[in-house]
C-alpha positions as CSV (number, residue, x, y, z in Angstrom):
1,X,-45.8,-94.6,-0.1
2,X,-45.9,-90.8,1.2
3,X,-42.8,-89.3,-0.3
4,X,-40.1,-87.9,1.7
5,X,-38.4,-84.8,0.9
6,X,-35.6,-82.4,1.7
7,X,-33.4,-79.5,0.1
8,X,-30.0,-78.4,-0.3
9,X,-29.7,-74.4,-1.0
10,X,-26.7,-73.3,-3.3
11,X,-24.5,-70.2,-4.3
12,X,-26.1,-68.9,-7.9
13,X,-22.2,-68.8,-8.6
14,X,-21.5,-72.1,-7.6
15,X,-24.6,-73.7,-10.3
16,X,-23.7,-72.2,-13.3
17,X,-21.2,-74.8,-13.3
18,X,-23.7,-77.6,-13.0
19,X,-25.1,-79.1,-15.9
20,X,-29.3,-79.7,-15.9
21,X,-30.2,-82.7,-17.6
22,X,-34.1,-81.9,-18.3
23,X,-35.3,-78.5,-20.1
24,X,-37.6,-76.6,-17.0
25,X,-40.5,-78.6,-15.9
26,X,-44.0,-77.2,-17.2
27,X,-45.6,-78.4,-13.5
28,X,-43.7,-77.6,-10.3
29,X,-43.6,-81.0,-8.7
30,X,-45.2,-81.6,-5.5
31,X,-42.5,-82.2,-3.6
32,X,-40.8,-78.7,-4.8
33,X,-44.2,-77.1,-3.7
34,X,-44.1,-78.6,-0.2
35,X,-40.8,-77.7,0.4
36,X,-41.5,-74.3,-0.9
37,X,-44.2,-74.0,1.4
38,X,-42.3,-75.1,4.6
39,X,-39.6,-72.4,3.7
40,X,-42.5,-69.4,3.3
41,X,-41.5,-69.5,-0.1
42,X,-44.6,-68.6,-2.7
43,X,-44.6,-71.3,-5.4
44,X,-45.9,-67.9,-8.1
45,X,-41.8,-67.3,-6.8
46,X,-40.2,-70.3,-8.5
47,X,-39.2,-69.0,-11.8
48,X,-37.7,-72.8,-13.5
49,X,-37.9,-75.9,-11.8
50,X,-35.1,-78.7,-13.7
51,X,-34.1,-82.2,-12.9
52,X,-30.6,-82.7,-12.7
53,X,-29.0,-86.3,-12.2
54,X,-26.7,-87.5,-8.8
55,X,-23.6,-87.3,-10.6
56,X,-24.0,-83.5,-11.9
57,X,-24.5,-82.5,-8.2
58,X,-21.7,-80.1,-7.2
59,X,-18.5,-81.9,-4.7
60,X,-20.1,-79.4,-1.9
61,X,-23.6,-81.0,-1.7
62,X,-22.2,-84.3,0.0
63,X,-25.1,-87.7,-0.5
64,X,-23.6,-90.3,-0.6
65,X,-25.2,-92.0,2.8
66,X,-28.4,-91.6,1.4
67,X,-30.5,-94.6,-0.5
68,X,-30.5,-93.7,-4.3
69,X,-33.3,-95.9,-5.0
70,X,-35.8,-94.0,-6.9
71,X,-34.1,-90.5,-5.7
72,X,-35.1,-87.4,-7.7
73,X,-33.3,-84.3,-7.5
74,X,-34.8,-81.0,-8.7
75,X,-33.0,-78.0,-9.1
76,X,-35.1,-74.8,-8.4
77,X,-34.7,-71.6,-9.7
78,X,-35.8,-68.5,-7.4
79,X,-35.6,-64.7,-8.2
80,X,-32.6,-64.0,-6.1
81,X,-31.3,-67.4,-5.3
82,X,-31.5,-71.2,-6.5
83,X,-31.9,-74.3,-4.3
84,X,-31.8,-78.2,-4.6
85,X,-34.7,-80.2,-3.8
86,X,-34.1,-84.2,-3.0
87,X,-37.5,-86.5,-3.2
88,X,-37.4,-90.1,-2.9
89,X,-39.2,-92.6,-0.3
90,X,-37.2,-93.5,2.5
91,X,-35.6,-92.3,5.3
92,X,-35.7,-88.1,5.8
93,X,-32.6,-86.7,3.5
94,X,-30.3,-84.6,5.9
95,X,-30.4,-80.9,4.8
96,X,-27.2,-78.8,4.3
97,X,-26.3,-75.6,2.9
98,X,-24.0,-73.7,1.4
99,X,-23.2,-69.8,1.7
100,X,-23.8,-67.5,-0.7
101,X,-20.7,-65.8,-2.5
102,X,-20.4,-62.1,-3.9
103,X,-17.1,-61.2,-5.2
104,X,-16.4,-57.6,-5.5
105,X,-13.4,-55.9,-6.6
106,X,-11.5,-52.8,-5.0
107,X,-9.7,-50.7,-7.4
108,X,-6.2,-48.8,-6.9
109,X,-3.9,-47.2,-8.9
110,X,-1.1,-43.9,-9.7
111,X,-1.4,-42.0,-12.8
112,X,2.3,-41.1,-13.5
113,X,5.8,-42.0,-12.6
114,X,7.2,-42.8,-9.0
115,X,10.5,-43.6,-8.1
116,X,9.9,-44.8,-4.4
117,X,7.5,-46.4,-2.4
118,X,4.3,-45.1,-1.6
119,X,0.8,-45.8,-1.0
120,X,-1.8,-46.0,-4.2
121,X,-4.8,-43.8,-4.6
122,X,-8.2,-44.8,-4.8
123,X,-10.8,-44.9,-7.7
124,X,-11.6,-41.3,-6.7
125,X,-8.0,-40.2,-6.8
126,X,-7.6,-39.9,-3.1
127,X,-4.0,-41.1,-1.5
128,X,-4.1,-43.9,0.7
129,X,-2.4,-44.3,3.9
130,X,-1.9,-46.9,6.7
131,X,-5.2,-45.7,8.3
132,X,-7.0,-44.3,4.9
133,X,-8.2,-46.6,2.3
134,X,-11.5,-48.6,1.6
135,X,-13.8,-49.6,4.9
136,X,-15.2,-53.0,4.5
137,X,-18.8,-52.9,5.0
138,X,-18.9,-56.8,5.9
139,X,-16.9,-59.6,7.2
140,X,-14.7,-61.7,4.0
141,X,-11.7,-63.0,2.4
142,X,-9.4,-61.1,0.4
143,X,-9.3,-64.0,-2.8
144,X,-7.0,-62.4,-5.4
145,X,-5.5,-59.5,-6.5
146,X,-3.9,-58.2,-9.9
147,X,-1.1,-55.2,-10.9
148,X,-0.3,-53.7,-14.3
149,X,2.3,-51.5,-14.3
150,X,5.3,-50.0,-16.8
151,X,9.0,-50.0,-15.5
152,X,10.5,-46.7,-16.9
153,X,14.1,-47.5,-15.5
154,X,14.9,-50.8,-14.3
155,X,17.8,-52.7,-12.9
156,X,18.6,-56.0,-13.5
157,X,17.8,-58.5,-10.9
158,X,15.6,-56.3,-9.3
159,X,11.8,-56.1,-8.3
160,X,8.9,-53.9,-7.4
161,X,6.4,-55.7,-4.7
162,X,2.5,-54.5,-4.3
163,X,1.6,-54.7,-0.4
164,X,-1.6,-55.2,0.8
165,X,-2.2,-53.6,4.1
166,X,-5.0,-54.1,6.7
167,X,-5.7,-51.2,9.8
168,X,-2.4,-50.4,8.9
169,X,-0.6,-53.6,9.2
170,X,0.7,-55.5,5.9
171,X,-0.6,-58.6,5.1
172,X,1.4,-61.5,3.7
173,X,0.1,-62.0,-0.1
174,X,0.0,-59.4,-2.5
175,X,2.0,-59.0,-6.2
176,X,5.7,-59.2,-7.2
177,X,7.0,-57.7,-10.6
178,X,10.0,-57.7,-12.1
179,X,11.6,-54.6,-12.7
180,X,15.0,-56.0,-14.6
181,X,13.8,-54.5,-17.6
182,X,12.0,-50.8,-19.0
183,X,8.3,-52.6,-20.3
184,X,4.8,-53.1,-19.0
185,X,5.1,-55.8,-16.5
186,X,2.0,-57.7,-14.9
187,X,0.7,-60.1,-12.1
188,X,-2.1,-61.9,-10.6
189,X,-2.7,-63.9,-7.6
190,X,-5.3,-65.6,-5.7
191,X,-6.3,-66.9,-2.6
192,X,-8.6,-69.2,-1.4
193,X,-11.7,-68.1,1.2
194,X,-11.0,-67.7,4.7
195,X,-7.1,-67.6,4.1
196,X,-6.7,-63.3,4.3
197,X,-9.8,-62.7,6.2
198,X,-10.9,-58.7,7.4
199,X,-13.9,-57.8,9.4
200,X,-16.6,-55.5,9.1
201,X,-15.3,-52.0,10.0
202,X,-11.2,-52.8,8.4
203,X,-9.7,-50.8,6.5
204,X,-7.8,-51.5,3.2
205,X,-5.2,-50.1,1.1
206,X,-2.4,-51.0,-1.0
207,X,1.3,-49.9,-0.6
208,X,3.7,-50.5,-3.7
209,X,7.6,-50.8,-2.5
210,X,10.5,-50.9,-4.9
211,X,14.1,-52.9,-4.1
212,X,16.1,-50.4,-5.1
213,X,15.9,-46.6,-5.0
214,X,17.1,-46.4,-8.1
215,X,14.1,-48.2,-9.8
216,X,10.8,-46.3,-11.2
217,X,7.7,-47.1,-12.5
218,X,4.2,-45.4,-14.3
219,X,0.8,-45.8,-14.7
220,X,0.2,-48.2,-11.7
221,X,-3.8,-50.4,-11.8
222,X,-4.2,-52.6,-8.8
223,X,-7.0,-54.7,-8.4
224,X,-7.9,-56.4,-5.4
225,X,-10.7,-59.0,-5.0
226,X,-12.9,-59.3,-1.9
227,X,-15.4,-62.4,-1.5
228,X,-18.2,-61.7,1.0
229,X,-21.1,-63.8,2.5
């Protein structure tokens, strides 16, 4: 019976989680090498070919309609990306992919003391403002960002909050220290995708806003992480 086949393409981030039940295959199957073919993929491309079983297949590659009876699934190394390949005879396997992630980070920070609010600098040293911080170069999520920071005079019950603010405008999730007592304090937060979106062309920066003017801090690192597609 002529073979059907059909491929699911995956994030590189998303497989290192999966586990591969076969060492690589010596011989690129047929079915790999077809589907190569129909996607203008050269087969001398395919770096490891590996056969993985149903129940190691990541929750976002969704098969449970189709016939397991004598399925195969083939997990297909290429020099930039990897991709699932499904062979079994039967009815045509539905295709469906799955964006690509790249995570980058954005860094900010203040090298000495402050008493009041203010906008961070960059990496380079340059003071942000409302309309002067980093330009995204494509449309994302903002997924997470982190603050170390030392309180140099604190007051109980108080806090110091890390803003993050988009062409100007502060957006709803960002850090929240405490600053009840003189030590380094730190946070982290994330986010998932498509939550705190920004376009290609926004502009980023960070604003850091204490609750009491008599309150200061030193040595400021923000991190902020961006996931693009």
């Amino acid at each position: 019976m002529m073979k059907k086949v059909g491929y699911l393409a995956l994030s590189i981030v998303i497989l290192m989680t999966i586990g591969l039940v076969a060492s690589a295959a010596t011989e690129v199957p047929e079915s790999v090498n077809k589907v190569a073919k129909e996607k203008g993929i050269d087969s001398k491309e395919i770096k490891n070919v590996s056969k993985v079983k149903y129940e190691d297949l990541p929750d976002e590659i969704d098969i449970k309609s189709i016939d397991k009876t004598n399925l195969e699934i083939y997990q297909v190394e290429l020099p930039t990306e990897k991709m699932f390949v499904l062979s079994f005879g039967g009815e045509d396997i539905p295709t469906a992919k799955v964006a690509e992630e790249f995570r980058q980070f954005l860094s900010f920070g203040f090298d000495g003391e402050m008493n009041k609010s203010g906008f961070l600098d960059s990496v380079g040293g340059v003071e942000m403002a409302k309309d002067r911080g980093y330009v995204m170069i494509r449309d994302g999520s903002i997924t997470g960002i982190s603050t170390n920071l030392e309180v140099v005079n604190s007051e109980n019950g108080e806090r110091i909050e890390i803003v993050i603010y988009k062409n100007g405008k502060a957006i709803n999730f960002g850090n929240e220290l405490s600053a009840s007592s003189d030590e380094a304090q730190k946070d982290y937060d994330v986010q998932s995708t498509g939550v705190v979106t920004f376009e290609a062309g926004d502009t980023i920066s960070v604003h850091i806003e204490g609750s009491d003017d008599s309150v200061s801090w030193k040595d400021v690192i923000t991190m902020i992480e961006i996931t693009t597609n």
